[in-house]
Every structure is written in structure tokens, then in C-alpha cells.
C-alpha positions as CSV (number, residue, x, y, z in Angstrom):
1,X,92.7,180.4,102.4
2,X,92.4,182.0,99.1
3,X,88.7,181.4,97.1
4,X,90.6,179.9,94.5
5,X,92.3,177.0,96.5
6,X,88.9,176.9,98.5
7,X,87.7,175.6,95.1
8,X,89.9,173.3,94.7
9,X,90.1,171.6,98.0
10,X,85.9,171.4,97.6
11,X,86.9,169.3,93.9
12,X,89.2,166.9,95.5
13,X,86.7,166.2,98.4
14,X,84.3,165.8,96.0
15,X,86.1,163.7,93.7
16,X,87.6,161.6,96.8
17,X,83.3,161.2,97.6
18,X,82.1,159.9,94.7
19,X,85.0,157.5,94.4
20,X,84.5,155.9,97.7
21,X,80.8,155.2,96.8
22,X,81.3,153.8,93.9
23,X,83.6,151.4,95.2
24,X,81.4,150.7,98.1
25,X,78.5,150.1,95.7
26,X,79.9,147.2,93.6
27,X,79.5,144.0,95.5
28,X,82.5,142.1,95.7
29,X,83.5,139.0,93.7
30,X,85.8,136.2,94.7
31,X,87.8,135.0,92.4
32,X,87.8,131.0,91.0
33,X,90.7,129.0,92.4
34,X,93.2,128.4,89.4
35,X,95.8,125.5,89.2
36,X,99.3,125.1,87.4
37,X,98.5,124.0,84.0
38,X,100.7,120.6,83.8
39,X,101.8,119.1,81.2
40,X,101.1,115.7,80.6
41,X,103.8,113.3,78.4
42,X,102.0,111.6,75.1
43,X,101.1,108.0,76.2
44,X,103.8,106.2,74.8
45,X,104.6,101.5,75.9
46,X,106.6,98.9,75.6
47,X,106.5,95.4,77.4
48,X,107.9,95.4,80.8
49,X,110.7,92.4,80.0
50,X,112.9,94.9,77.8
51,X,113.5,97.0,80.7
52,X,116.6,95.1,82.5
53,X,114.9,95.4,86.0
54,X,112.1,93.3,85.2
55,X,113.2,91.2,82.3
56,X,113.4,88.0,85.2
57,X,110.4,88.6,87.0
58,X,107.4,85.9,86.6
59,X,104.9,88.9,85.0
60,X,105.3,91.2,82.6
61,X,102.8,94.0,81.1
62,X,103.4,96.9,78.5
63,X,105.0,99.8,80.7
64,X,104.8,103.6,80.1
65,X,107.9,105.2,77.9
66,X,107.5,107.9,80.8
67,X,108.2,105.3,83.7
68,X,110.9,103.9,85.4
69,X,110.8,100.9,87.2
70,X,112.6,100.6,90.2
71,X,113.4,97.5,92.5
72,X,113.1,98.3,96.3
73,X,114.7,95.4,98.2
74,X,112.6,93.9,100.6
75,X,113.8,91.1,103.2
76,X,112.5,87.7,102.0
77,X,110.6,89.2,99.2
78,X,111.0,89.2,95.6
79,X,109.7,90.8,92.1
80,X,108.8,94.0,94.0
81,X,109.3,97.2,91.9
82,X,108.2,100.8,91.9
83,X,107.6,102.4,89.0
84,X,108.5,105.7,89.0
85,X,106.9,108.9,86.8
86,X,109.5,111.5,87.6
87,X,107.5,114.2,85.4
88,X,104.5,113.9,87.5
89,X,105.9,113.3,91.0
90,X,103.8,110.0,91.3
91,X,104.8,106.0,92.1
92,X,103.2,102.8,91.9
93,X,103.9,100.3,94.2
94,X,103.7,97.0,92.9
95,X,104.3,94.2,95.3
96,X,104.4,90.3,94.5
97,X,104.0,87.3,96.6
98,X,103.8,83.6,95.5
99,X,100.3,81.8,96.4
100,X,100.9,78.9,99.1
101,X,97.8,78.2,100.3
102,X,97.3,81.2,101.1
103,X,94.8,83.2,98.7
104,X,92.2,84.2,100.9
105,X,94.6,85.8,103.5
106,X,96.5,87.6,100.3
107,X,92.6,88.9,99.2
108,X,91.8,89.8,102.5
109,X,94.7,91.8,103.2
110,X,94.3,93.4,99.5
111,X,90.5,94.4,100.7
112,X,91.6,95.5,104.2
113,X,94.4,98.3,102.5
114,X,92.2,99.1,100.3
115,X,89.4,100.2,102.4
116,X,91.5,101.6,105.5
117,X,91.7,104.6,102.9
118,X,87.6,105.2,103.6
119,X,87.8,107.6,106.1
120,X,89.4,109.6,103.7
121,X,87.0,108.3,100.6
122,X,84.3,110.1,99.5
123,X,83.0,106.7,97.5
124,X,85.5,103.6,96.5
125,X,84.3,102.0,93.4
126,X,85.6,99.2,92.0
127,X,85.8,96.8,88.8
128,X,85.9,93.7,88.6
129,X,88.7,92.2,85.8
130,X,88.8,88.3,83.8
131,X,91.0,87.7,81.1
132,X,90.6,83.9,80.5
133,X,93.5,83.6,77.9
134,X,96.1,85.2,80.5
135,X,94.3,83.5,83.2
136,X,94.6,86.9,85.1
137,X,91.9,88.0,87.4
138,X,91.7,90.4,89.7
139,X,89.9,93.9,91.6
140,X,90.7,97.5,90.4
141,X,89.5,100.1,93.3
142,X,89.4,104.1,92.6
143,X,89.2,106.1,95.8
144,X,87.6,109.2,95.1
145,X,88.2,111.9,97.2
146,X,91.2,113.6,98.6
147,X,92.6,110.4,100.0
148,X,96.5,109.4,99.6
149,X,96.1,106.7,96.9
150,X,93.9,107.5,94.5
151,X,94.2,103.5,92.8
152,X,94.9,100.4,93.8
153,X,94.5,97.0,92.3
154,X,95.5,93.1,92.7
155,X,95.7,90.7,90.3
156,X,96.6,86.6,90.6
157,X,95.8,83.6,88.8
158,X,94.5,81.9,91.8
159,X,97.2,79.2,92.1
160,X,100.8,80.4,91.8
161,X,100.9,84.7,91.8
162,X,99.5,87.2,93.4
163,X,100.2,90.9,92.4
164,X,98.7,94.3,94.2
165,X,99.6,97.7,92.9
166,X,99.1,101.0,94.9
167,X,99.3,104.4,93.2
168,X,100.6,107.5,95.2
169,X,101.0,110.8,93.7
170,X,103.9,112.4,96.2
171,X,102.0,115.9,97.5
172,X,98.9,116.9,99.3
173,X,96.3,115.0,98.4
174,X,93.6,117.9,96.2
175,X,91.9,115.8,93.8
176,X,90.6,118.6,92.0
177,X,94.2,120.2,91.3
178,X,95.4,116.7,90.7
179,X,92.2,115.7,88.7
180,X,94.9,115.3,85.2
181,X,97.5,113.3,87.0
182,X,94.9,111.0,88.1
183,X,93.2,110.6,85.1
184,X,96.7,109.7,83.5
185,X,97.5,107.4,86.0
186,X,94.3,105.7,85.9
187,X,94.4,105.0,82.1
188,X,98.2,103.9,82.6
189,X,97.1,101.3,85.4
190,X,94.2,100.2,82.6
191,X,96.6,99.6,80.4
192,X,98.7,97.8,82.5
193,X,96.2,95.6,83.8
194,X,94.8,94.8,80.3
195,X,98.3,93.7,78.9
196,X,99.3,91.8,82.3
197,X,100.3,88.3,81.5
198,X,102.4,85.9,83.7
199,X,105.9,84.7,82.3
200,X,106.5,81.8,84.6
């Protein structure tokens, strides 16, 4: 080996050295998770009797521009729809059944769906809703956590209707990537609930 390429092997060592410290000597850092930035649709309503599908049923309440209510046929059941929010991959379920005598049982069974999501629920607070003029009253529930439904609510007058509603967002439940969906929903199901009236 020639002095001159002795030389030059000692540089690259040398070079190759002081790299490999100075890597080692920085301490790593993890980077944050990041999400998909989504894009959520303007809040935009109109009353739920000028969309065909639920122009006959016995409630009605100002539905999102971005929704689309959809009836699911159910055997002996009727005025059940799901409204749809194509954009944002999320439902709610809304299911209807006439009071006969049978209130407590309809509460009970509200209560029971509701909190067979608390294994999943880090706390499930809920709110309490009158609206004397509309003579609507009901229970709005929001499961916190990363649990499947991250609302759900019932409504009735106490003598002739009962309503309960469900939201599902269709995906792994992640409430922290999902934190904007949920947020939407939430102030859509406010909405709702506010401008719920009965129509028979």
C-alpha cells in the first residue's frame, strides 16, 4: 500500500468515526402521531318533512343538508330511519316505538344500551333535556372513550312516542383521530334534539 492511499484510507476511517459518534450522541426523538386532516361539510338544515322518506312519520326535526335519511324495514316496526353522512362514514340510528303502557320498560331498555357501552367508557355523561312547548323530553348520553357509539339519546312525550337515536361512526373506534367527526356529530344531534317536535 502506497503512503498516499495510506492517507486516505486513515481519512475515511476517521470521517466514518466521527460520524458514528455523533449519531450515537444525539438521543432519539419519537415522533407525534399525526391524523388525516378531514374535511368537515359547512353545517347546513332543513326540517325533516321535506325529505320524502320522512314527510309521514309522527316527528319531525331540522336535518343536516349533508345527511340522508334512510328507512330500514323492520318487521312490525315503523318510523325507523338511518340517517346517513356519506362524507364522514358515520350513521344514526334512530328507532321509534309507540307508548302502550309501557314507558318504563322503553326507559329502561334506553338506560340498559346505553350503559352496556361502559366497559368500553372511560366516563358517560349525560344531559338531561325539557322543552315544554314541544312537550319533548328526554336523556342525551356521550360515551367518552374509544367505545363504538360515541352518542346516544331518547326522547318521548311520555304518553304516545318514544324516540332513541344511536350514533356510530363506521371504523375503529380512536377518539382522538375521530375527535372532529365527533364533535360534528354531536352538535348535529343538538340540533336535532332542540328542533324535535312531534307531528301527530
Amino acid at each position: 500500500m502506497t503512503k498516499k492511499w495510506h492517507i486516505y484510507a486513515c481519512w475515511i476511517m476517521l470521517l466514518g468515526t466521527s460520524t458514528f459518534l455523533s449519531s450515537c450522541s444525539k438521543p432519539a426523538t419519537p415522533k407525534e402521531y399525526g391524523y388525516y386532516r378531514i374535511a368537515l361539510p359547512q353545517p347546513q338544515y332543513q326540517t325533516s318533512e321535506l325529505d320524502p322518506v320522512m314527510k309521514s312519520f309522527p316527528y319531525a326535526f331540522q336535518l343536516s343538508t349533508s345527511a340522508k335519511p334512510v328507512i330500514i324495514p323492520e318487521p312490525n316496526e315503523h318510523y325507523w330511519v338511518n340517517i346517513n353522512y356519506p362524507s364522514l362514514n358515520a350513521t344514526i340510528y334512530c328507532s321509534y316505538k309507540p307508548i302502550r303502557h309501557n314507558l318504563k320498560q322503553l326507559l329502561d331498555d334506553a338506560n340498559e344500551f346505553v350503559f352496556s357501552h361502559a366497559i368500553k367508557a372511560t366516563a358517560i355523561p349525560e344531559r338531561e333535556y325539557h322543552n315544554p312547548i314541544q312537550n319533548v323530553h328526554g336523556m342525551y348520553f356521550s360515551l367518552e372513550g374509544n367505545t363504538a357509539t360515541p352518542v346516544q339519546f331518547y326522547l318521548t312525550d311520555s304518553t304516545h312516542h318514544f324516540v332513541r337515536g344511536s350514533v356510530y361512526i363506521n371504523c375503529v373506534p380512536n377518539r382522538d383521530s375521530l375527535a372532529p367527526i365527533i364533535d360534528y356529530l354531536q352538535t348535529d344531534v343538538t340540533h336535532m334534539i332542540e328542533s324535535f317536535r312531534w307531528t301527530k
